[in-house]
C-alpha positions in Angstrom: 79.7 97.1 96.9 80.0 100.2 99.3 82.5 103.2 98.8 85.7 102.8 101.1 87.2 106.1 102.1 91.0 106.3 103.9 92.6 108.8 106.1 96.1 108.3 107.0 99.1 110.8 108.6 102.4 110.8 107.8 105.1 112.7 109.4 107.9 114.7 107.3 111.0 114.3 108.0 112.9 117.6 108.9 114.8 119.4 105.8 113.0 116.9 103.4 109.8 118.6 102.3 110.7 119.4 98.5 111.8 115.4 98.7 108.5 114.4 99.7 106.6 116.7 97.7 108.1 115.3 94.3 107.2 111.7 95.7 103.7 112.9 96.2 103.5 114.5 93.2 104.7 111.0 90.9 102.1 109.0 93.3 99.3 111.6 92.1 100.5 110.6 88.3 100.1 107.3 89.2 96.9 107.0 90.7 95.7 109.1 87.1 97.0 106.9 85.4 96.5 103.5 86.8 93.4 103.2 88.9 90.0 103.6 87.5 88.0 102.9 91.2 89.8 105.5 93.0 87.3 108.6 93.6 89.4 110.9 95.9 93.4 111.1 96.7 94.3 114.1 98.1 97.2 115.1 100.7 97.1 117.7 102.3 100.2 119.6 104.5 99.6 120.9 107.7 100.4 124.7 108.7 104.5 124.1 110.0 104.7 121.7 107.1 105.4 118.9 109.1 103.2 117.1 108.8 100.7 115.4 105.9 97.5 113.9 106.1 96.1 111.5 103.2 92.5 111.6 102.2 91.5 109.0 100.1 88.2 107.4 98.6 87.1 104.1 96.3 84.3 102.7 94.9 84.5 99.7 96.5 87.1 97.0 98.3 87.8 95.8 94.8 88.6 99.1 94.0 91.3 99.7 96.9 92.8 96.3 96.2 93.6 96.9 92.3 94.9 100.5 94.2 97.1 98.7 96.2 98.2 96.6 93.2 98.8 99.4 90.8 100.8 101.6 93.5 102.8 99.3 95.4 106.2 100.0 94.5 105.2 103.9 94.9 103.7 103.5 98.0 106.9 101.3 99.3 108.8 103.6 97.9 107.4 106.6 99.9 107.2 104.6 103.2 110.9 104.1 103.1 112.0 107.0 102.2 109.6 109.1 104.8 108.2 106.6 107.1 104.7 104.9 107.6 101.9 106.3 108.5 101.3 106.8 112.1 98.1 107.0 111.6 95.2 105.2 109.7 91.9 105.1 109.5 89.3 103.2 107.2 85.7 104.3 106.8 83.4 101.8 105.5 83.0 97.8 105.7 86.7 97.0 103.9 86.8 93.7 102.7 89.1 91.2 104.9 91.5 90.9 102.0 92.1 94.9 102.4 92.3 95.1 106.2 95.0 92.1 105.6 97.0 93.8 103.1 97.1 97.2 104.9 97.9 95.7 108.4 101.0 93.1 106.5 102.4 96.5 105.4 102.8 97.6 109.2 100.0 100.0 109.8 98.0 100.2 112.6 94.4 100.4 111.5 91.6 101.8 112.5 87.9 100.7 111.3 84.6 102.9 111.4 81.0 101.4 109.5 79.0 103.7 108.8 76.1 104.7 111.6 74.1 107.0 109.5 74.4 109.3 106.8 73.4 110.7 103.1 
């Protein structure tokens, strides 16, 4: 089992930032209180507040999948409402079953295994 971390951006729609940051906010709740593999979720806003980038990490593949079972509906919810990512990147070796899910909910992935590091 190896640690999966995520990075995805999202743009925000113009005159809808309060909007987004009260979905965020309920996503955040979520993730407390549903997942127990999830090590990092943080999103941050960029400078003109535009923009948002999502930082995420998990123990393990397992991990992201009960993720993406315990926040579907809020997940679906925040992609219709502001759009997919445009963005997304996974670091680690995700299982097939994760790459699957994430590309059948119309993201564009990209993959990185590690090289080296601590």
């Amino acid at each position: 089992m190896s640690k999966i971390q995520a990075s995805a951006k999202i743009r925000i729609p113009k005159g809808r930032l309060e909007e987004f940051k009260g979905a965020v906010a309920d996503y955040i709740k979520q993730v407390k209180e549903k997942d127990r593999g999830t090590l990092q979720a943080d999103w941050f806003l960029s400078s003109d507040t535009t923009e948002c980038e999502i930082r995420e990490a998990y123990k393990s593949s397992q991990a992201v999948l009960e993720h993406q079972s315990n926040l579907r509906e809020s997940i679906a919810r925040i992609f219709e409402r502001f759009g997919t990512p445009y963005s997304v990147t996974i670091y680690g070796d995700p299982s097939t079953e994760v790459l699957e899910n994430a590309r059948a909910g119309g993201l564009d992935v990209k993959v990185f295994s590690l090289l080296a590091g601590l």
